[in-house]
C-alpha positions as CSV (number, residue, x, y, z in Angstrom):
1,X,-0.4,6.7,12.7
2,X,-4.1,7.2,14.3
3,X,-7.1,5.7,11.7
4,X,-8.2,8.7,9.9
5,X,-10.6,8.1,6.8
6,X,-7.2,8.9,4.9
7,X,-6.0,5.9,6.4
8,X,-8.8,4.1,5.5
9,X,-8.4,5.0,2.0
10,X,-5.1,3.9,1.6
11,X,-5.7,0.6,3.7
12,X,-8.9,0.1,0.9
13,X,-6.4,0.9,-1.9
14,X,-3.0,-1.6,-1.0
15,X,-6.1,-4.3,-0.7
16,X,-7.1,-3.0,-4.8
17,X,-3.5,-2.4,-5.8
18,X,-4.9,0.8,-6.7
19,X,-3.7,4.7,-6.3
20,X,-6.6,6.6,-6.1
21,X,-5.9,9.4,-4.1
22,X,-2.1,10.6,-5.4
23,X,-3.1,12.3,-8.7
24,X,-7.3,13.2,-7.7
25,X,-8.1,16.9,-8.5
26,X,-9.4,19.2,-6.0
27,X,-13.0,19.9,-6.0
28,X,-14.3,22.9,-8.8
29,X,-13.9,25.9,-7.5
30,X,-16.4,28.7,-6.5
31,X,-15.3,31.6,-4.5
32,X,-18.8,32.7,-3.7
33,X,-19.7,29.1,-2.7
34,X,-18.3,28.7,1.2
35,X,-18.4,25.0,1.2
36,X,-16.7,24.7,-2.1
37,X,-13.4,26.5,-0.3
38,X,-14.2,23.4,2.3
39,X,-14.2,21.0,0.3
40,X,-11.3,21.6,-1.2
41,X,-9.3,22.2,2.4
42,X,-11.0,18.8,3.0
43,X,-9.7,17.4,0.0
44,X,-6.0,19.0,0.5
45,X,-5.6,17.5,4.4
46,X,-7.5,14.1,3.2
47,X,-4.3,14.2,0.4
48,X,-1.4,15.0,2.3
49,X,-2.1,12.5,5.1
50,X,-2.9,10.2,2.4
51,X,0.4,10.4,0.8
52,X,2.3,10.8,4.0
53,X,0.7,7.7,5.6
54,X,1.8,5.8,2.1
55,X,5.1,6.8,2.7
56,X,5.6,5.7,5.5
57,X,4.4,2.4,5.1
58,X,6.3,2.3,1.7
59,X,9.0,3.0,4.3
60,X,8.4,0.8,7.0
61,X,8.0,-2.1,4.5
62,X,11.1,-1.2,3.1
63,X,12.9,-1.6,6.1
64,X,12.2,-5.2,6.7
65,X,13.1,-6.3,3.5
66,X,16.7,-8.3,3.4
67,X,19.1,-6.6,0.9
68,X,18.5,-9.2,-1.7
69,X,14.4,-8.2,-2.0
70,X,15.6,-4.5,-1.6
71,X,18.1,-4.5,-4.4
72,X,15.4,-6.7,-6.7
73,X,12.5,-3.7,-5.8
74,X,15.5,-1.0,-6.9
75,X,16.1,-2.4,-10.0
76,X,12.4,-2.0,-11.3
77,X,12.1,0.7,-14.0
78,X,9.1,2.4,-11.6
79,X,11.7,2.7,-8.7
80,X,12.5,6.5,-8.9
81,X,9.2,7.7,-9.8
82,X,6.9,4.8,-7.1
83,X,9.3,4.3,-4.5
84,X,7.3,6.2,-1.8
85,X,3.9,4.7,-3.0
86,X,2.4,2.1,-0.4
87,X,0.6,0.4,-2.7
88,X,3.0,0.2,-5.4
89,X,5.8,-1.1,-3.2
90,X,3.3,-3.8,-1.9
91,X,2.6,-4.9,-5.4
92,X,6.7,-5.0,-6.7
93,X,6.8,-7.0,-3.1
94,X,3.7,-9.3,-4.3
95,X,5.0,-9.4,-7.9
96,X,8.7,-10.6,-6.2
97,X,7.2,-12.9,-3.7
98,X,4.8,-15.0,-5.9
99,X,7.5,-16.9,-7.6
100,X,9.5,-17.1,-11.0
101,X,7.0,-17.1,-13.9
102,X,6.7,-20.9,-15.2
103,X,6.7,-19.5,-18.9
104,X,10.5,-18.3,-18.3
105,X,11.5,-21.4,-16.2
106,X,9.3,-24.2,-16.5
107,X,9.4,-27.1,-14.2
108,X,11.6,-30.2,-14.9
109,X,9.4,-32.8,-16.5
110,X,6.8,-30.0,-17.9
């Protein structure tokens, strides 16, 4: 992948934990405005290597999880819907990585 701003953006949002490119509306249109119809080509490219880039890093990461974290990211609710989301995939791996919640299992001698 070569560092486009769209990489940028998604690099900016797995650091957030935020989405902010997959569901942003194209600019308003005008069809007697000329840079309106750019923007909105802008915005189209800027989103499809956005979400491209995202899956493949979703995919990537995906990879070099052992079955175990794979199977634990497949059981969340989110899976079918997320599963090609960068961000989101970094977060279930965060979320699985940080440890079991002391409120569920709290440490002998707590």
């Amino acid at each position: 992948m070569a560092e486009t701003d769209s990489g940028r953006y998604l690099h900016g949002d797995v650091k957030k934990g935020k989405d902010t490119w997959s569901n942003k509306p194209e600019p308003a249109r005008d069809p007697k405005d000329d840079m309106s119809k750019y923007d909105r080509e802008t915005h189209r490219d800027i989103k499809t290597t956005y979400l491209n880039d995202s899956l493949k890093i979703a995919t990537m990461v995906m990879a070099q999880c052992d079955d175990f974290v794979k199977a634990k990211i497949k059981e969340k609710k989110e899976y079918e819907s997320k599963y090609d989301s960068a961000v989101w995939v970094m977060q279930a791996l965060n979320e699985l990585c940080s440890g079991i919640k002391g409120s569920k299992h709290p440490i002998e001698g707590d």
